[in-house]
N, C-alpha and C positions, 0 to 999 in steps of 0.2 A: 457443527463445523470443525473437522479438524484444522491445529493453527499451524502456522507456519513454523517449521524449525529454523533459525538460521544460524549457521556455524559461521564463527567469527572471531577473526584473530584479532589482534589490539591497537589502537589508533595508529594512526603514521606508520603503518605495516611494512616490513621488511619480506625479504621473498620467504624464508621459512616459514612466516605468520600465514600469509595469501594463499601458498603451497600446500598447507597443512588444511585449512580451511576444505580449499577445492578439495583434495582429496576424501576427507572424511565424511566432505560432504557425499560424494560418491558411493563410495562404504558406505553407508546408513542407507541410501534409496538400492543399493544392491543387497543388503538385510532385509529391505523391506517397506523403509519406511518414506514414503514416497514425499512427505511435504517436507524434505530437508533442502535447503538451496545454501548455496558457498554466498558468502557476503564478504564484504571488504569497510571495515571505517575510515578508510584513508585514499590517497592516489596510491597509483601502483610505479616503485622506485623502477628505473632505467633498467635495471639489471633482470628484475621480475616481468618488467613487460616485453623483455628479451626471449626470457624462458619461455610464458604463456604464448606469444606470437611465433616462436621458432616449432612449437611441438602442436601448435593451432587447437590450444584450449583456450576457451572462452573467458574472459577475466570475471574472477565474483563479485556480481552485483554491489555496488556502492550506497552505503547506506550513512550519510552522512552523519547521524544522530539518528534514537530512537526513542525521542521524547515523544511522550503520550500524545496521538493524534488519532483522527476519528476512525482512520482505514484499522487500527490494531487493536479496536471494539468495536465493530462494527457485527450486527448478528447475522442472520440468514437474509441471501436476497429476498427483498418483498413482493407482495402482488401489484403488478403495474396495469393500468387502464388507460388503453387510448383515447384520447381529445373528442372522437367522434364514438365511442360505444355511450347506448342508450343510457339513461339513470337507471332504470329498474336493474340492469345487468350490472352495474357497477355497486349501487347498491346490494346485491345478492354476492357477491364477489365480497365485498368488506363482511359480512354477514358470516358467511361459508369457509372465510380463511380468520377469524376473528380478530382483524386488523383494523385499530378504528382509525386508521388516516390508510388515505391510497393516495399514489402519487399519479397525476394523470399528465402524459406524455404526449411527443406527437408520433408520426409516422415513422421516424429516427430516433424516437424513445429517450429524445429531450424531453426536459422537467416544461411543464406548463402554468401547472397550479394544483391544489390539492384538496380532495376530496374529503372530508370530514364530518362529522352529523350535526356541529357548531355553524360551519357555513352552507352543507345543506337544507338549514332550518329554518334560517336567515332569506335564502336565495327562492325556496320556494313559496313562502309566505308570499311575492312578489310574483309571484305568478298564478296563487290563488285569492289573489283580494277580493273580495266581494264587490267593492266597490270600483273595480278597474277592470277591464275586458282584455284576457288573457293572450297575453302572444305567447307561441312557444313554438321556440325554432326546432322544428324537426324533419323528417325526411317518411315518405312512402315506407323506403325499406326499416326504417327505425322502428316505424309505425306497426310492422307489422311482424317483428323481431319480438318487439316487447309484450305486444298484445296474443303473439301464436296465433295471429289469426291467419286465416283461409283464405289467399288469396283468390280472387276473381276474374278482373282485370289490371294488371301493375305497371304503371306508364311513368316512367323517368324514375325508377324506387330510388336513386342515391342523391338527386336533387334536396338540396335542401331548402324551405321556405320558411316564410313567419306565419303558422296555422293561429288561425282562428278558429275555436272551438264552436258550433251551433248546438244543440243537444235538441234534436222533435220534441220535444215536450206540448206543446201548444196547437190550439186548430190551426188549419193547412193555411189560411188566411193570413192569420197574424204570422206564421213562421215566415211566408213568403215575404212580410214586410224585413223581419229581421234578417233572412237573406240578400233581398236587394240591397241591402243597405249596408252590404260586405262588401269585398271586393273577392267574385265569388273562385275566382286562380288560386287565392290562399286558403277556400274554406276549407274545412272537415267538419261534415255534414253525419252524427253518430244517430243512428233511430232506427226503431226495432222493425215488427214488417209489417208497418205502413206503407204500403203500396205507391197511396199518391203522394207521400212527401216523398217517398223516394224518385218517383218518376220526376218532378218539380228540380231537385237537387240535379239529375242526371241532364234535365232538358237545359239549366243555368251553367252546367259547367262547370259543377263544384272540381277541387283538386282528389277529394276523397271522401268516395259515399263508405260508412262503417258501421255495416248492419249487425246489432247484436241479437245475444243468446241464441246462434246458430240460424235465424231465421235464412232462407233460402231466398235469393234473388230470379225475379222471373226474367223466363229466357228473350223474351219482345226488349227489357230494361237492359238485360247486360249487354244485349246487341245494341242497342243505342249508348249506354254506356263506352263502348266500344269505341260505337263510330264518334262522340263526342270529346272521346281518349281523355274519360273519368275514371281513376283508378277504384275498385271496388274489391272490400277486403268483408269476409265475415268474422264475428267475435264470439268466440264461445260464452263470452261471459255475458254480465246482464250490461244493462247502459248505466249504470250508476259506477260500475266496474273499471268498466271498457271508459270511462270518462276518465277514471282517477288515472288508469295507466296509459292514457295519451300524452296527460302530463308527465310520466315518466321516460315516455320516448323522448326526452329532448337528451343535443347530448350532454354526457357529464360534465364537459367545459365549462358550459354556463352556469354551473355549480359548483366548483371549483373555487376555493380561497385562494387568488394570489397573490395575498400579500404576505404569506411564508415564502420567502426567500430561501434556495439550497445553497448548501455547505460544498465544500470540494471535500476529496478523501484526504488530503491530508491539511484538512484543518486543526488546530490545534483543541484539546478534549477543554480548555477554558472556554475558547469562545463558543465549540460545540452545543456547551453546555449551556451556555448564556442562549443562543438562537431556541434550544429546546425549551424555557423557560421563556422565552418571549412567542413560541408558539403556540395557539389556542387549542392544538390539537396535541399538545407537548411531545410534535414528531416533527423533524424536518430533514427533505430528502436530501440524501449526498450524491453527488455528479462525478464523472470525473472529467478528464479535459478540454474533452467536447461537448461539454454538458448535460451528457445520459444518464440519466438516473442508477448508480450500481448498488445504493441501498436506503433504507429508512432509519433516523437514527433518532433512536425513540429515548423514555424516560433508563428505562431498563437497561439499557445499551452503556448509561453511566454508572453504572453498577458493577456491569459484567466483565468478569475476566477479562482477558486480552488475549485476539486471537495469537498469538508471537509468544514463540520461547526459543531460548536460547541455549546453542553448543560455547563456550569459549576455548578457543586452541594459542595455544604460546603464551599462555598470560593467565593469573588468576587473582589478580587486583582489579577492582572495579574502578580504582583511578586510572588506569591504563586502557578499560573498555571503551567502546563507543556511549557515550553522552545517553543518560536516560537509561542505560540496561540494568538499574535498579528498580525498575518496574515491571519488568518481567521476570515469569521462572525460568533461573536456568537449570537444565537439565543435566549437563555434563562441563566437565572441565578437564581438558587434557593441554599437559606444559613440564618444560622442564627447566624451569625457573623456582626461585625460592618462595615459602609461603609467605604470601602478604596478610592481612587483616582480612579476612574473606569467611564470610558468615551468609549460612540459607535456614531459611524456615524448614524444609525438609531434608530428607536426604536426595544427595545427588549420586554419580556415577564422579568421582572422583582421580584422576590421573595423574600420577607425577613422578618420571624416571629421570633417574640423573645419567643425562646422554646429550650428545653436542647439539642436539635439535630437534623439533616437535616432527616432524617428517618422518624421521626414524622409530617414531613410537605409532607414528599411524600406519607405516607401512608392515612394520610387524604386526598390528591389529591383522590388517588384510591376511597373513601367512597363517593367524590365530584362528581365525573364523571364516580358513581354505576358500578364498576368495579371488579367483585373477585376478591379478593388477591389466587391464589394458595398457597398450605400449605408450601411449602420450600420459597417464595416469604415473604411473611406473619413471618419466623421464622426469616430470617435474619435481615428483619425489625426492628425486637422484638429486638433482638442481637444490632442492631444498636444503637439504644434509651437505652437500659440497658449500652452499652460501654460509651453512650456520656455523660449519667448522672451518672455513678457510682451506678447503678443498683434506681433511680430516688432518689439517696441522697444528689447528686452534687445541687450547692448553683442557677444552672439553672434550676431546672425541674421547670418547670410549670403544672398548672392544667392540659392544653392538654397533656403533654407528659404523665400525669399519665394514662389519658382515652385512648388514643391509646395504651398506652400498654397493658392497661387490654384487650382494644377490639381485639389487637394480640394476646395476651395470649389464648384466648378463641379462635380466628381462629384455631389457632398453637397446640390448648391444651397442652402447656406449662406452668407448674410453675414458675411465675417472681423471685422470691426469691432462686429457686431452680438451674433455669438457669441462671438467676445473677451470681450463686457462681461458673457456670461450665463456665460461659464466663472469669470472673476474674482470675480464677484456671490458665486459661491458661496463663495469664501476665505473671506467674512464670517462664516462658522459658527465658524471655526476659534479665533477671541478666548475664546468661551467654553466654550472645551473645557482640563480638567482640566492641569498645567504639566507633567506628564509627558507626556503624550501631545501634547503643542507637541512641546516637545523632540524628543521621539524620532519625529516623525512622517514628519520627510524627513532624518534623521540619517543622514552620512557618515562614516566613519571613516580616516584618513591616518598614512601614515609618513613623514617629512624627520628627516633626520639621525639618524636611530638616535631619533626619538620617536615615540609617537600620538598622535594628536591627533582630535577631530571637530569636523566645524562640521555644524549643523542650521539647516534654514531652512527657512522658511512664507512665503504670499504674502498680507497681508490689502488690506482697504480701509482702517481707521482703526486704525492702530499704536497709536494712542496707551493705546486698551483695552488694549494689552500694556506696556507704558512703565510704565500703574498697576499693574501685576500685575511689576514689575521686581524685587521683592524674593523674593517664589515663584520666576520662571524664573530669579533666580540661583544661589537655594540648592537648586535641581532640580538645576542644570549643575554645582553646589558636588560636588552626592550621585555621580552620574552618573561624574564626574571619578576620586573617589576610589575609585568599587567597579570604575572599569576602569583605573586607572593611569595615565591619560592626561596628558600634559604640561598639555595644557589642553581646555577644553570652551566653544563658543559657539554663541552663534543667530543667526543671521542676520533679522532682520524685515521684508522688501519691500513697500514701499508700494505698490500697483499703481495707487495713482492718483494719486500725486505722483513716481514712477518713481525713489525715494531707497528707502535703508535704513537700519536702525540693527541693533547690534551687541551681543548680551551676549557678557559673556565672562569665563569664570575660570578663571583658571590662574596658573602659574608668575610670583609677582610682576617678575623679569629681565623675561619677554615681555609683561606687561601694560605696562612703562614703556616700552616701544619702541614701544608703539601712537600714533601721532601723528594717530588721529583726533579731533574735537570730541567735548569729553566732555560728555555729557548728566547725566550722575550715575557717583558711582563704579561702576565696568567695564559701564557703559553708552556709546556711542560711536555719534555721527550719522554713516552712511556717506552724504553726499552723493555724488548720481548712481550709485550702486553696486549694480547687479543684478544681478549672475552671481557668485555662487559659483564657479563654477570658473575665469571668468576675468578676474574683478577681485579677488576676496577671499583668494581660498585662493594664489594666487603672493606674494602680498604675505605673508602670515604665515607661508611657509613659506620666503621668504628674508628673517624677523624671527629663527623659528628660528636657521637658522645663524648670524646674526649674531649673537645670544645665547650660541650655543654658543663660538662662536670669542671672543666679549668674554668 
């Protein structure tokens, strides 16, 4: 099974991250490689579900976490068996795919119960005791599925009943007592070509005369046969044969262990693991929301790779990734942020240019490996690079980032200056939205010197909405701070149309005195000219750190 690629930008995603994502994800299945899908760890900010709905790209998949669950080990779909096929077929099926648990479903291919050689061994014991007179629910057409026999006459083949097995064995005298003494609608009447047990069987009304080792039915019987609508099959085999696989015409249901209870797909690989070690058949089937069976998750299944590996775009800290992407391979990393602690068991596909935005490094890929950009492709692009740079005025743009926009601009025939203002327009949402969801909306998280730390940052038109609301986004960043340990916790607030910031920030009183910006109110702090996070903001307080540490 090939696994799923998902490319994926960094928790609390900002439009560059989401933008960069979809795109590359694109490029990759226009390279080739078909199982790449655009993911998202986060909600998508105001601004970015502005871009995606104006240019009617579809937002990337939301993946909240990707802590080890049963879907991302799951192996090849299995063999499934309907509620009503024979045992001998269900049997020959586990046999013939060497599966020793089958999951047996219904007509919707819902989970029922499950088939195993533990509770098939148990269950048919119960229907060959010696000392008990065998029911076994089966049907005409089952009857004669399982046996290949020849039919003669077949009256109601998909009825099902509770058969009574007779076997001729005995003079015609004593048989006829052990017949009367049936209830002869349910019998099945198996004997070789005896004549007159057969005629006796056909004149009572048996439900099914079943003559073996091909013996031939005379033509006077199967006309009364007929006219009594006694269904009459022939068996190639002998009657000692044709006896054992009548028992196997029942269906697989009633053999079937249900007390294995199924898993969903996204159970967690603990509990997984625990149901498979509490089942007898150490397999138990996975559903998904309506209860179909989409696979068996067996011993080996906890062993096996994970079908899931991973792109990361704008980011190449694993404390910035989605939750869990330390258990999968990642395959690539493209960003143009500074190196964190980031370490792989093999070698990866590597990427990191210093230019105002991951957008601008993917759309040059597309130019590299002569690939159209389609025009909704191509526009969010644009969108990406104008967010990451503050429409290319931020203290990152580089000469690339200016050329690729232009050279989107003219795919897209998009005015830069014009769609700059309609990309920024939309920050204005973001003032009155709730002080958690400020915070955490484009929230990074950092290691210097043996601390953590995050800074979050949003881009508005009139800061000052937030300035009044200073008292909430401190005691947010207060709460925030303490439920993650963090040295300290701030926001960064960019004006985008005064091209200034300002600063909350709470943390460690040592590194709040070391802040020698204007203070606006306490751990409020006017960043004149300061728009880039990663390279104006975050070097400066992360050689405040060590100075801290070292005073």
């Amino acid at each position: 099974m090939n696994p799923t690629v998902y490319v994926l930008g960094h928790k609390n995603p900002d439009t560059d991250s989401v933008v960069a994502a979809t795109a590359y994800a694109h490029l990759k299945r226009e390279l080739g490689q078909a199982n790449c899908v655009a993911a998202r760890a986060g909600k998508m900010n105001p601004q970015a579900e502005y871009i995606f709905e104006r240019f009617k790209v579809p937002f990337p998949i939301f993946l909240p976490d990707l802590l080890p669950k049963v879907e991302y080990y799951l192996g090849s779909a299995p063999q499934l068996v309907d509620r009503g096929t024979p045992l001998w077929d269900a049997l020959s099926l586990m046999n013939s795919g060497n599966q020793k648990a089958l999951p047996i479903v219904d007509s919707d291919g819902r989970y029922r119960a499950m088939l195993h050689y533990s509770s098939f061994a148990q269950n048919i014991l119960k229907k060959i005791n010696p000392h008990k007179k065998a029911i076994i629910p089966t049907s005409v057409g089952r009857l004669m599925a399982t046996i290949k026999a020849q039919p003669v006459n077949v009256f109601n083949p998909e009825d099902q009943f509770k058969a009574r097995i007779l076997v001729a064995a005995l003079e015609l005298d004593t048989f006829k007592q052990h017949l009367n003494a049936e209830d002869a609608s349910n019998a099945i009447v198996i004997v070789g070509d005896r004549v007159d047990v057969q005629r006796y069987a056909i004149e009572s009304k048996v439900r099914l005369l079943l003559i073996t080792n091909g013996a031939l039915l005379d033509k006077e019987l199967k006309a009364l046969a007929e006219k009594n609508k006694v269904s009459v099959m022939v068996s190639p085999y002998d009657t000692s044969s044709t006896s054992l696989l009548v028992i196997y015409s029942t269906p697989v249901e009633t053999m079937g262990d249900t007390s294995i209870r199924s898993i969903p797909l996204h159970e967690s690989m603990k509990k997984a693991r625990e149901a498979v070690n509490a089942s007898p058949s150490r397999s138990v089937p996975v559903v998904d929301e309506d209860g179909r069976v989409v696979g068996l998750f067996t011993e080996s299944d906890l062993i096996r790779e994970p079908n899931v590996s991973l792109i990361l775009v704008d980011h190449n800290e694993l404390s910035q990734a989605v939750d869990g992407a330390e258990h999968y391979r990642i395959q690539e990393v493209i960003d143009h942020h500074r190196l964190g602690s980031f370490a792989t068991r093999y070698p990866i596909t590597f990427i990191n240019r210093v230019v105002g935005s991951t957008s601008t490094i993917i759309a040059d890929m597309y130019r590299e490996a002569k690939i159209p950009i389609p025009r909704p492709i191509s526009s969010i692009l644009l969108a990406g690079i104008l967010s990451d740079t503050l429409v290319l005025k931020s203290a990152t743009t580089t000469t690339l980032d200016m050329d690729i926009a232009e050279y989107l601009a003219n795919i897209s025939d998009l005015e830069i200056e014009e769609f700059g203002r309609d990309i920024m327009g939309s920050a204005s949402l973001i003032s009155r939205k709730p002080v958690d969801e400020i915070v955490n909306m484009d929230m990074k998280q950092y290691n210097a010197a043996g601390k953590d730390f995050s800074i979050s940052q949003v881009e508005v038109d009139a800061p000052e909405e937030l300035v009044e609301r200073s008292a909430e986004l401190l005691q947010c960043l207060e709460q925030h701070r303490k439920a993650k340990g963090l040295y300290f916790s701030a926001l960064m607030v960019t004006d985008i149309t005064e091209l200034t910031s300002i600063l909350f920030f709470q943390g460690d009183k040592e590194m709040l005195s070391l802040l020698r910006y204007p203070r606006l109110e306490p751990c409020v702090f006017e960043l004149k000219d300061v728009l880039s996070r990663k390279k104006q903001l975050a070097p400066v307080l992360i050689e405040l750190i060590e100075k801290a540490i070292e005073g």
